[in-house]
C-alpha positions in Angstrom: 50.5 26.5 -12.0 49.3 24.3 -8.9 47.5 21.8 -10.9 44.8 21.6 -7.4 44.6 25.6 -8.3 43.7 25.3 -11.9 41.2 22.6 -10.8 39.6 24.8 -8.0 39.3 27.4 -10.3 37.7 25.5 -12.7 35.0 24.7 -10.1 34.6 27.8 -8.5 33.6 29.1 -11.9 31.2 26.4 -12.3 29.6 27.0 -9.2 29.0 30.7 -10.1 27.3 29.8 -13.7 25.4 27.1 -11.9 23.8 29.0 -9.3 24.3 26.6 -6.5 26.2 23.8 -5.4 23.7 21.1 -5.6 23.7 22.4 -9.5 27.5 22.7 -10.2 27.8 19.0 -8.5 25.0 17.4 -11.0 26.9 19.0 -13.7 30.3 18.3 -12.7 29.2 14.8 -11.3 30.4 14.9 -7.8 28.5 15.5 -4.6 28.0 19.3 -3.1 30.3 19.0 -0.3 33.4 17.4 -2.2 32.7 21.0 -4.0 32.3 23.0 -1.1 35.6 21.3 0.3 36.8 22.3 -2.9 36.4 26.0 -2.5 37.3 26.4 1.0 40.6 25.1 0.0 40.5 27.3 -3.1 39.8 30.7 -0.8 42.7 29.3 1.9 45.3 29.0 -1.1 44.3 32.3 -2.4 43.8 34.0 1.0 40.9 35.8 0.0 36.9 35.4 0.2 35.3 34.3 -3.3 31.9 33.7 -2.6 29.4 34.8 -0.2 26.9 32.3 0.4 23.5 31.9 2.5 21.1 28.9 2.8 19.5 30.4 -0.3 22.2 31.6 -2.1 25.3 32.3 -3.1 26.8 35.1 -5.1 30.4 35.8 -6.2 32.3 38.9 -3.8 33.9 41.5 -5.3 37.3 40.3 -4.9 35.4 36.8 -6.8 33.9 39.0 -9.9 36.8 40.7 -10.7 38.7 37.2 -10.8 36.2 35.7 -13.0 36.1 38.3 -15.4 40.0 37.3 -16.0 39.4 33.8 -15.6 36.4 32.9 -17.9 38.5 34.0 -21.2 41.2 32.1 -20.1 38.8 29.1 -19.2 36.9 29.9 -23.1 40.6 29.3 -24.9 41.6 26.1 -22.4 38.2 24.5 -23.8 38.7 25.5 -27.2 41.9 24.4 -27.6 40.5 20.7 -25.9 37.9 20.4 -28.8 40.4 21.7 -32.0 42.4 18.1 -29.8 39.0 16.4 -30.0 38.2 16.7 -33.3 42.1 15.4 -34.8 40.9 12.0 -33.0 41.2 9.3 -34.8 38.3 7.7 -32.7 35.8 10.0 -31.1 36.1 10.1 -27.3 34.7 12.1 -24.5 31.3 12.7 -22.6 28.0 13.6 -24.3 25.1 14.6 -21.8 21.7 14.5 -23.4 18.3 15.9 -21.5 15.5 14.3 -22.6 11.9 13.5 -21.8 11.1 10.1 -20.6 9.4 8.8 -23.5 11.9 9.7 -25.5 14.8 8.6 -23.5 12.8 5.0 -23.6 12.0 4.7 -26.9 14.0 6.4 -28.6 17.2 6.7 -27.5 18.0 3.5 -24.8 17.7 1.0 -28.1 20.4 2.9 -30.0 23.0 3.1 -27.2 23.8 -0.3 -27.4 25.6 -0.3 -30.7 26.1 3.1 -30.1 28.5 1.7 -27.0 29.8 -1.3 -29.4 31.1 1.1 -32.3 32.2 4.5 -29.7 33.6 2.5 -26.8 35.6 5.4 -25.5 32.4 8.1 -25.5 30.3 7.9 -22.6 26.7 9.1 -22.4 24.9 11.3 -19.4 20.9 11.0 -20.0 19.6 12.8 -18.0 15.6 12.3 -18.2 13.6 15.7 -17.6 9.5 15.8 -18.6 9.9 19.9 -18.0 11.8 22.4 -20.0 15.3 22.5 -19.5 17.6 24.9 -21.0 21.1 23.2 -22.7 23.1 26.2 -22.4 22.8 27.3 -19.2 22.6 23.7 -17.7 25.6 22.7 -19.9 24.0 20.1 -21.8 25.9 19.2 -25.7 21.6 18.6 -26.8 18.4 18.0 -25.7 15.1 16.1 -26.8 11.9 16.9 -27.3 9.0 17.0 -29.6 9.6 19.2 -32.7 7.2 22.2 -32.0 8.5 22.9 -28.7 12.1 23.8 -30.2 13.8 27.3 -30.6 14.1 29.0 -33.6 18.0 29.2 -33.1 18.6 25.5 -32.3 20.2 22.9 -34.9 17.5 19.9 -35.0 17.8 16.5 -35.9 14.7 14.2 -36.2 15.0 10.8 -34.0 11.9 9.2 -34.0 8.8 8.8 -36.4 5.5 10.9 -35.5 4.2 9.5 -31.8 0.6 8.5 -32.2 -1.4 8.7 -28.5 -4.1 6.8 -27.3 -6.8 7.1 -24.9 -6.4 4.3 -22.2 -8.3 2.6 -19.0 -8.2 -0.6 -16.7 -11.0 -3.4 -17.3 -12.0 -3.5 -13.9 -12.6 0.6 -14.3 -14.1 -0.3 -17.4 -16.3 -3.1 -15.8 -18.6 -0.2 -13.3 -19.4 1.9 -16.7 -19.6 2.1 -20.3 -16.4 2.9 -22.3 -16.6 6.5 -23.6 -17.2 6.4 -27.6 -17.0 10.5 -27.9 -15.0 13.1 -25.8 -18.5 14.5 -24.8 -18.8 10.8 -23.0 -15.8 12.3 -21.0 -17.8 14.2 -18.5 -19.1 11.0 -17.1 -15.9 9.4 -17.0 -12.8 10.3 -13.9 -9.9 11.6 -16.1 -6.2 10.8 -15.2 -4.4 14.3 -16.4 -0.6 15.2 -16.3 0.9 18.2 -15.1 3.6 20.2 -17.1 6.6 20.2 -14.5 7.9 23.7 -16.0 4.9 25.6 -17.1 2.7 23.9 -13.7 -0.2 24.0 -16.7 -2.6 20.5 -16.5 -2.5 19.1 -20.4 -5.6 19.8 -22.3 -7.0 16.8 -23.8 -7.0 16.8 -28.0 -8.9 14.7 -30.0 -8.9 14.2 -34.3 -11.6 12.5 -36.2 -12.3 13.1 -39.6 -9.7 16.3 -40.1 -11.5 17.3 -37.2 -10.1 18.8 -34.4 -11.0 19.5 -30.9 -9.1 20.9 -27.5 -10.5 20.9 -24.3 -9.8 21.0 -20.7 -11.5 17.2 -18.7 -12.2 16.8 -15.2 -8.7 16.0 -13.5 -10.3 13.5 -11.0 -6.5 12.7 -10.3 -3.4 14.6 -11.5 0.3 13.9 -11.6 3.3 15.4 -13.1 4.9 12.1 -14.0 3.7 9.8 -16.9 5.0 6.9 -15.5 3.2 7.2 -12.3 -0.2 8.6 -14.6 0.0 5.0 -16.6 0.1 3.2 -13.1 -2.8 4.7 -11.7 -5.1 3.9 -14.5 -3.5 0.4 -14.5 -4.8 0.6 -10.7 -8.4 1.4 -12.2 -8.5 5.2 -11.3 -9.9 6.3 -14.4 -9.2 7.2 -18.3 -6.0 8.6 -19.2 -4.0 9.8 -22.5 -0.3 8.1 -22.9 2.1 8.1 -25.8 1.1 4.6 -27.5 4.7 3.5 -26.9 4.3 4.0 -23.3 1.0 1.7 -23.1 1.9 -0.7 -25.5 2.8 -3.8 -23.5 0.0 -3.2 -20.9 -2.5 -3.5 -24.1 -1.0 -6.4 -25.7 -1.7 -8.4 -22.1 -5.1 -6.5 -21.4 -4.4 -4.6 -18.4 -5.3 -1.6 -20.4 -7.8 -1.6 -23.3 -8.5 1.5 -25.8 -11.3 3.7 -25.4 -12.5 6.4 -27.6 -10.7 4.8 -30.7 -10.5 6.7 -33.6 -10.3 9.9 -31.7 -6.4 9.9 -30.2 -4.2 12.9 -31.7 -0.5 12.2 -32.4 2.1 14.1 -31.5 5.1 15.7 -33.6 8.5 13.4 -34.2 11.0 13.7 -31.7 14.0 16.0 -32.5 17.8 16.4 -30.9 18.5 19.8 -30.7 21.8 21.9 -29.9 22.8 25.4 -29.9 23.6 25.8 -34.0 26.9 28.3 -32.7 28.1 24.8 -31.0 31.4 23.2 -32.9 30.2 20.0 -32.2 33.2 17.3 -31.3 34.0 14.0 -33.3 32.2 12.4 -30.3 29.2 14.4 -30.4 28.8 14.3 -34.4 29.1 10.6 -33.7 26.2 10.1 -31.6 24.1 12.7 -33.5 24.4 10.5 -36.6 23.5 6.9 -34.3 20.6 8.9 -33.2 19.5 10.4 -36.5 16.4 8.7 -38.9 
């Protein structure tokens, strides 16, 4: 077969299980238009129309459907047949992409991959950081991270990090106009820094433990964002009192640009965990990194 063919094939295929090009180019690594290039070429060669596509959408033709209905077997056994190679290695090789949230990614992850690189020099690694919920299947991810409640029942799951402990945070200079709140009741006096979930679009409901005590509530989102990075800077910036992973304000409390408030009263959160589909036949690459990431 025309090895270009095989290729376009490949990616019109992608395309379809992606939903869009600016999807299938992310996963495939190349830019949209090298893959609608791609595809125009693919539809001259074959003479036919295999997608019909709007600004909005795109959806496979008739002519398209029937030929991926032939092709995605063929396609199944071609990858298949790549892993049974994969695994005969005598040193692992490949791609592993990972979605994980950013605190994770940071803190858990980035200080492995360097001995990680040292001992798999031939296995490269696509982190792709995502605070929402992503599914791995369908966006072709070999795992995902996240904190161990949030899993599926049917995923495999791999602790990576200890339990992360939170802390309730704010600038001197907010600090310096006020008292620092003692008690979560001290809350409604205070502006509150909150974070968005970027899947669910739900604002984080504050949690506090004392004494095997615990309380939920919603506080006053005198400022909102859906990124924590951008949530630690604004009360660096003396907006207000925010919550942040202790990890994630551990430096700026060690110099003072942000002190503790309400101690004793910070929840912690559930260990991180890699997950992956437990039906995956996971590659000598992937059980590699799995095991550099494992405590």
């Amino acid at each position: 077969m025309d090895r270009d063919l095989w290729s376009g094939l490949a990616v019109f295929e992608t395309i379809v299980e992606a939903g869009s090009f600016a999807r299938a180019a992310t996963r495939l690594g190349v830019s949209a238009s090298a893959l609608s290039h791609a595809m125009r070429s693919l539809e001259t060669k074959l003479g036919v129309r295999l997608l019909d596509r709007t600004t909005r959408s795109l959806a496979p033709t008739p002519a398209g459907e029937e030929l991926l209905a032939r092709l995605r077997p063929a396609i199944a056994s071609v990858t298949s047949a790549l892993e049974g190679l994969d695994r005969a290695r005598d040193r692992p090789a490949g791609r592993i992409r990972v979605s994980a949230h950013r605190v994770a990614a940071v803190y858990a992850i980035l200080p492995r991959l360097a001995d990680f690189a040292r001992a798999f020099p031939d296995v490269a690694v696509e982190l792709v950081v995502d605070d929402g919920f992503v599914d791995i299947v369908a966006d072709r991810f070999d795992c995902g991270v996240r904190h161990a409640q949030t899993l599926q029942a049917d995923m495999i799951s791999v602790r990576i990090s200890a339990a992360v402990p939170l802390v309730f945070v704010a600038a001197p200079a907010y600090l310096a106009e006020r008292a620092a709140p003692v008690d979560p009741d001290d809350l409604a006096h205070h502006r509150c820094l909150c974070y968005r979930y970027t899947s669910s679009g739900v604002v984080h409901r504050w949690t506090f433990e004392r004494d095997g005590r615990t309380l939920e509530r919603s506080v006053r989102g005198d400022f909102i964002t859906n990124d924590i990075d951008v949530m630690r800077d604004a009360a660096l910036a003396g907006l207000g009192v925010t919550c942040l992973p202790l990890p994630h304000a551990a430096l700026q409390l060690e110099d003072g640009t942000l002190v503790e408030v309400l101690a004793g009263w910070a929840p912690t959160l559930a260990p991180n965990h890699l997950y992956y589909p437990n039906k995956r036949q996971p590659t000598a690459a992937f059980r590699a990194f799995v095991a550099a990431m494992r405590v």
